[in-house]
N, CA, C and O of each residue as an XYZ file, in Angstrom:
456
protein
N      87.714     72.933     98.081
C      87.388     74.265     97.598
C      87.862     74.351     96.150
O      88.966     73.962     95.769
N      87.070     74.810     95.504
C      87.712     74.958     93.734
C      88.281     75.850     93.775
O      88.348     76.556     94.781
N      88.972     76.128     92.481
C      90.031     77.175     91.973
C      89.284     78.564     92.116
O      89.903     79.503     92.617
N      87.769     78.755     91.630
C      87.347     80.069     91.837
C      87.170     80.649     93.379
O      86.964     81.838     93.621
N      87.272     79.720     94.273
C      86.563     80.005     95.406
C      87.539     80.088     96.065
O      87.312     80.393     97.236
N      88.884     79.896     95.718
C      89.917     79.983     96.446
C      90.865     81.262     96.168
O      91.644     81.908     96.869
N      90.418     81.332     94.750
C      90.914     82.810     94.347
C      89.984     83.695     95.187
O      90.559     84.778     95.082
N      89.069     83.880     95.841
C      87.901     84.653     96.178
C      88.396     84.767     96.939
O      89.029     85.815     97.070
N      88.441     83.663     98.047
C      89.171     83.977     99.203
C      90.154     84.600     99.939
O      90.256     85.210    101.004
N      91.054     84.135     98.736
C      93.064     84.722     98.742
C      92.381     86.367     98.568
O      92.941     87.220     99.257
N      91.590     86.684     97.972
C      91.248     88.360     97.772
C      91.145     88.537     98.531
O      92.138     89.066     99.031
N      89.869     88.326     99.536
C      89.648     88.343    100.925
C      90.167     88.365    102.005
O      89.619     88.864    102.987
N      91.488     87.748    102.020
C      92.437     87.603    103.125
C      93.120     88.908    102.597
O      93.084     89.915    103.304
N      93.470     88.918    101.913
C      94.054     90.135    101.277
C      93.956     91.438    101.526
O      94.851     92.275    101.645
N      92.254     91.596    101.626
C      91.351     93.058    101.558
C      91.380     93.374    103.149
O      91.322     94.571    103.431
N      91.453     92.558    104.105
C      91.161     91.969    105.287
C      92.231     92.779    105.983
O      92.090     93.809    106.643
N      93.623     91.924    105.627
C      95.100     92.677    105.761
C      95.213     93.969    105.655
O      95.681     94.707    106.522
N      94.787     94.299    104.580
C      95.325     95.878    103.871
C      94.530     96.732    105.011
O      94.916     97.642    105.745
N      93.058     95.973    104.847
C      92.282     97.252    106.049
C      92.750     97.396    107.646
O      92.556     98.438    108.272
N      93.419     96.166    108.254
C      93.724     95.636    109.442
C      94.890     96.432    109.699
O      95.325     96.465    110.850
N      95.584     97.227    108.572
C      97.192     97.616    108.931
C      96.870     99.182    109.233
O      97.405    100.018    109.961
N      95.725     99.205    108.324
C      95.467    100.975    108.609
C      93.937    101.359    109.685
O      93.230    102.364    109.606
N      93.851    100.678    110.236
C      92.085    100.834    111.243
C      92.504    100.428    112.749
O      92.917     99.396    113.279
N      92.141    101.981    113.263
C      92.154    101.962    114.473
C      91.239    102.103    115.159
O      91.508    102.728    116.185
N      90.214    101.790    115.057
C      88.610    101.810    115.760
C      88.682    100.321    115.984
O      88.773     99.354    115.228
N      88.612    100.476    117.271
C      88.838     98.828    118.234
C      87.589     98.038    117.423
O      87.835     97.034    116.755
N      85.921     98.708    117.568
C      85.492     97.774    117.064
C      85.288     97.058    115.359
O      84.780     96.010    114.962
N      85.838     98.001    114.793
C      85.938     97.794    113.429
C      87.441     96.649    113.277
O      87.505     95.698    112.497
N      88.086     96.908    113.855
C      89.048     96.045    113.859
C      88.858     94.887    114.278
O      89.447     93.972    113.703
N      87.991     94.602    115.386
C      87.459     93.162    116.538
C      86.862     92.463    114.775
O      87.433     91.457    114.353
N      86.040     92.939    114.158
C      85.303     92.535    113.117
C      86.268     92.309    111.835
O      86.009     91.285    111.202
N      87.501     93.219    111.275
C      88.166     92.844    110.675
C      89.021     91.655    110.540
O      89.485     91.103    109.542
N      89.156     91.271    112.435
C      90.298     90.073    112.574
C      89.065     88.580    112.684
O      89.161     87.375    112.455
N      88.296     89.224    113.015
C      86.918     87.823    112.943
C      86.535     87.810    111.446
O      85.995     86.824    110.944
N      86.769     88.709    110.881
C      86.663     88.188    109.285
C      87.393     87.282    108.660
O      86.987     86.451    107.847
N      88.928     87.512    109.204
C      90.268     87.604    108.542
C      90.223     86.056    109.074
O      90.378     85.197    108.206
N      90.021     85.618    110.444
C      90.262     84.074    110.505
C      89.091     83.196    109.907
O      89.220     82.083    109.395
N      87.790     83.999    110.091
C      86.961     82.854    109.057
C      87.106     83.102    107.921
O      86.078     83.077    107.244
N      88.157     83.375    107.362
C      88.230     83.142    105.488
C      89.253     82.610    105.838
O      89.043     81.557    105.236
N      90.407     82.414    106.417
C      91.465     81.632    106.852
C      91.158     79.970    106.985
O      91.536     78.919    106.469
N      90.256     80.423    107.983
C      89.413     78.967    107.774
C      88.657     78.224    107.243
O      88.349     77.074    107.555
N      88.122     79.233    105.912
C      87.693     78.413    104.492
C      88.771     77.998    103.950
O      88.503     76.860    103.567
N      89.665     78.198    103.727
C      90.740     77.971    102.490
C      91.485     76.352    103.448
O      92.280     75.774    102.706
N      91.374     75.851    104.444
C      91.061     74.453    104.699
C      92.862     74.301    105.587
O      93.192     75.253    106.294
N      93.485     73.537    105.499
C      94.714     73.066    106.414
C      95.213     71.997    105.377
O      94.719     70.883    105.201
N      96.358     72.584    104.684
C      97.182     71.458    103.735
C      98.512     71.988    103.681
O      98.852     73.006    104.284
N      99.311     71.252    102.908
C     101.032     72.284    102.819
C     100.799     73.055    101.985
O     101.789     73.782    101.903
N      99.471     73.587    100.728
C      99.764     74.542     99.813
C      99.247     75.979    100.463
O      99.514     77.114    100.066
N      98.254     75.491    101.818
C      97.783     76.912    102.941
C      99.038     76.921    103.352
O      99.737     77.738    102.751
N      99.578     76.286    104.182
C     100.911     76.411    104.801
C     101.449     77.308    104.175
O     101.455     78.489    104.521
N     102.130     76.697    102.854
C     103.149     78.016    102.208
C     102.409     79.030    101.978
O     103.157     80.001    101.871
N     101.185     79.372    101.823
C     100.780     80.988    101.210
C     100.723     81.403    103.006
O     100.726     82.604    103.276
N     100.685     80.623    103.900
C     100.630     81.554    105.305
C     102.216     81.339    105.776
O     102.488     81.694    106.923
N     102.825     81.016    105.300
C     104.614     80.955    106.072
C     104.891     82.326    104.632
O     105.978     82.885    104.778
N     104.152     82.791    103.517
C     104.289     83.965    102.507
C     104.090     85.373    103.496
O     104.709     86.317    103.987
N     102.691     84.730    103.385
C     102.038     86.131    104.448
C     102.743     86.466    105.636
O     102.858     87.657    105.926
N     103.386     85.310    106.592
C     104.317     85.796    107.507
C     105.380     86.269    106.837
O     105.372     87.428    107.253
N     106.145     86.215    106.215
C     107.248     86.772    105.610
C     107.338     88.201    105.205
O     108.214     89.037    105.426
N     105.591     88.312    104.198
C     105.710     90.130    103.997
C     105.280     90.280    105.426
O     105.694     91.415    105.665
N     104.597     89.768    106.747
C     104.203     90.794    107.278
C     105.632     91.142    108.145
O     105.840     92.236    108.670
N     106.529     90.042    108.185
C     107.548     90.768    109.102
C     108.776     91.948    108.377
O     109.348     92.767    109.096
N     109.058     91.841    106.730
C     109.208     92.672    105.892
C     108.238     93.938    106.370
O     108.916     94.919    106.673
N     106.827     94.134    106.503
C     106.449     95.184    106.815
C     106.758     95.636    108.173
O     107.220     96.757    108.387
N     106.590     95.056    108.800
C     106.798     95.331    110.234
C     108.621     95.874    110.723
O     108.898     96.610    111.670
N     109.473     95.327    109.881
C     111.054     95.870    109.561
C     110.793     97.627    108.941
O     111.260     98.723    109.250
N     110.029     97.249    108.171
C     109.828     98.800    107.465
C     109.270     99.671    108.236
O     109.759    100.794    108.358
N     108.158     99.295    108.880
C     107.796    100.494    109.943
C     108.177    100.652    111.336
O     107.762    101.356    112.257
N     109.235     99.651    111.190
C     110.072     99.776    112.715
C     111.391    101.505    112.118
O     111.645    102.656    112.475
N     111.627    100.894    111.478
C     112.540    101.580    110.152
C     112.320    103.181    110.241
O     113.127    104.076    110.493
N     110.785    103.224    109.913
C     109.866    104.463    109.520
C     109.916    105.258    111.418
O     110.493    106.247    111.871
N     109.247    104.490    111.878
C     109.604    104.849    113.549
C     110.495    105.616    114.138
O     110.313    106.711    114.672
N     111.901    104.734    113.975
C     113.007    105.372    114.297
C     113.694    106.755    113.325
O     114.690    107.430    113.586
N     112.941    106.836    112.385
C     113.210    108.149    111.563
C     112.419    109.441    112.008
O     112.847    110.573    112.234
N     111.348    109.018    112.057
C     110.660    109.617    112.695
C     111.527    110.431    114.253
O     112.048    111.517    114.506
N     111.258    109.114    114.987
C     111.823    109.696    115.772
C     113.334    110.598    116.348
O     113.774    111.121    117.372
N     113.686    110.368    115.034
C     115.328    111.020    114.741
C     115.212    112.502    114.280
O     116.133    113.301    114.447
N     114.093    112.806    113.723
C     113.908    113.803    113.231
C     112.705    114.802    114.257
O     112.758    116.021    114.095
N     111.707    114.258    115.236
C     111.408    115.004    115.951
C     109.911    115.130    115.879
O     109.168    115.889    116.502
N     109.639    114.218    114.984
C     108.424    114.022    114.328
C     107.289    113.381    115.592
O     107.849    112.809    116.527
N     105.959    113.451    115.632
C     105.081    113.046    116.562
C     104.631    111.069    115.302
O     104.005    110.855    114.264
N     105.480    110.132    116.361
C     105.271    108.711    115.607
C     104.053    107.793    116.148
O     103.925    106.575    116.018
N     103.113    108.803    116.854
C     101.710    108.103    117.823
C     101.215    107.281    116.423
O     101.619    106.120    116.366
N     100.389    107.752    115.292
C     100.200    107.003    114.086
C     100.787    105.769    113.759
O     100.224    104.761    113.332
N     102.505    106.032    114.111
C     103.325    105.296    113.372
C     103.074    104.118    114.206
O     103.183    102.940    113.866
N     102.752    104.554    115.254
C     103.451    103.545    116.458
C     101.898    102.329    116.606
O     101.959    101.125    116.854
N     100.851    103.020    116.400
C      99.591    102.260    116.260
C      99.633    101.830    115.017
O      98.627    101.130    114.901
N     100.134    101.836    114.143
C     100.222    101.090    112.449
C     101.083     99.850    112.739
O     100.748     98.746    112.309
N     102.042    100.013    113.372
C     102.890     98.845    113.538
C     102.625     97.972    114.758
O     103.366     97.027    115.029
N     101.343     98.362    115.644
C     100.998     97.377    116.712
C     100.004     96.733    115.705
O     100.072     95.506    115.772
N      99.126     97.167    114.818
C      98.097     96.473    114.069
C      99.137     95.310    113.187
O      99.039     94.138    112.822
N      99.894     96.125    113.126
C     101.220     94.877    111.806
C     100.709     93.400    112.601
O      99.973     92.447    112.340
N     101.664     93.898    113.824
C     102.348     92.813    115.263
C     100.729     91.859    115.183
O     100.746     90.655    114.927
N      99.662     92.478    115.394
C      98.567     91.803    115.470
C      98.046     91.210    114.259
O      97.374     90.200    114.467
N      98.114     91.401    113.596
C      97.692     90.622    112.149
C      99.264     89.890    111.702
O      99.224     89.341    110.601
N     100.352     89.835    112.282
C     100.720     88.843    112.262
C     100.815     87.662    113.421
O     101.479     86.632    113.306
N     100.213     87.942    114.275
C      99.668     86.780    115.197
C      98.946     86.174    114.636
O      99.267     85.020    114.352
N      97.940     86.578    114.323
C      96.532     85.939    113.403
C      97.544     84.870    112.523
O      97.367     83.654    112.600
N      98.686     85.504    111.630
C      98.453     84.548    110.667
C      99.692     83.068    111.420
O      99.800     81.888    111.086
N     100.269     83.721    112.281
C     101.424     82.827    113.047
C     100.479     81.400    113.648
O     100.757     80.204    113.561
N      99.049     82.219    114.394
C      98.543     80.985    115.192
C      97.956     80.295    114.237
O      97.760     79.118    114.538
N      97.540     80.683    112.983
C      96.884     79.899    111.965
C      97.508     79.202    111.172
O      96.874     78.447    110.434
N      98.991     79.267    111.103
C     100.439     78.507    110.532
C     100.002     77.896    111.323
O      99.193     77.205    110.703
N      99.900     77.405    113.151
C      99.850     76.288    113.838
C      99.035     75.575    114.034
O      99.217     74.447    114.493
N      97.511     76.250    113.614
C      96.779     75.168    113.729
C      96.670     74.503    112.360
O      96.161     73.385    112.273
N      97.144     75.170    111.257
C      97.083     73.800    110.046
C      98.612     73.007    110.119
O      98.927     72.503    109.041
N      99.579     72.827    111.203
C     100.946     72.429    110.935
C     100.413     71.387    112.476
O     101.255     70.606    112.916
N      99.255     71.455    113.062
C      98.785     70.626    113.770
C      98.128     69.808    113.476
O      98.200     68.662    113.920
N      96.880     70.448    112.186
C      95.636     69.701    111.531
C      97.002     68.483    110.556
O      96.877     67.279    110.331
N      97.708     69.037    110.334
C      98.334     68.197    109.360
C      98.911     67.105    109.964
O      98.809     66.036    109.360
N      99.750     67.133    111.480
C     100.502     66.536    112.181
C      99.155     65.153    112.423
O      99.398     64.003    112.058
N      98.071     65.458    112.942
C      97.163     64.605    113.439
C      96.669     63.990    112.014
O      96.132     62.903    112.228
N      96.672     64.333    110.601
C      96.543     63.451    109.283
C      97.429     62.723    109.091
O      97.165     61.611    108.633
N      98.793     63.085    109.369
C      99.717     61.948    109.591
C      99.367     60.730    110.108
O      99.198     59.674    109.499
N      99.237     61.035    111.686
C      98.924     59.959    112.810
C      97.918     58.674    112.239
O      97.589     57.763    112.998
């Protein structure tokens, strides 16, 4: 993949995320996370995907700290956290996406070894 097409992509994964954290319409979401792994799966299985997806796990569990965070304030104060509480199951799920996709390029790589 060249440099432009990979910048395209990294946008893409990007745009993918941002919409995935705030969309709660099951089927708009089914389509957001089938987006989100086939651009995952353009950008190919090497150690330089690796580190930008061991990145992406990192902010997403940073986010997911923050709206655990946001939650319990919420709920300290008396506040209705139904929103809160569906923002941070979408987190949990778009960081699966990127956890199982850490394993299948830390597999694709294991079998280039062999």
């Amino acid at each position: 993949m060249d440099e432009t097409a990979q910048f395209v992509s990294d946008l893409n994964v990007a745009r993918f995320v941002d919409r995935l954290q705030l969309e709660h319409e099951p089927t708009r979401r089914a389509v957001l996370q089938k987006l989100l792994v086939e651009e995952e799966d353009k950008l190919g299985r090497n150690a330089e995907r690796l580190s930008n997806l061991q990145r992406h796990i990192a902010e997403g569990n940073r986010r997911i700290a923050l709206q655990k965070t946001l939650i319990e304030r919420l709920r300290a104060n008396s506040y209705d956290i139904g929103l809160a509480e569906r923002t941070l199951n979408n987190l949990f799920e778009i960081q699966k996406i990127f956890e199982h996709h850490r394993q299948v390029v830390l597999d694709a790589m294991d079998r280039d070894r062999s």
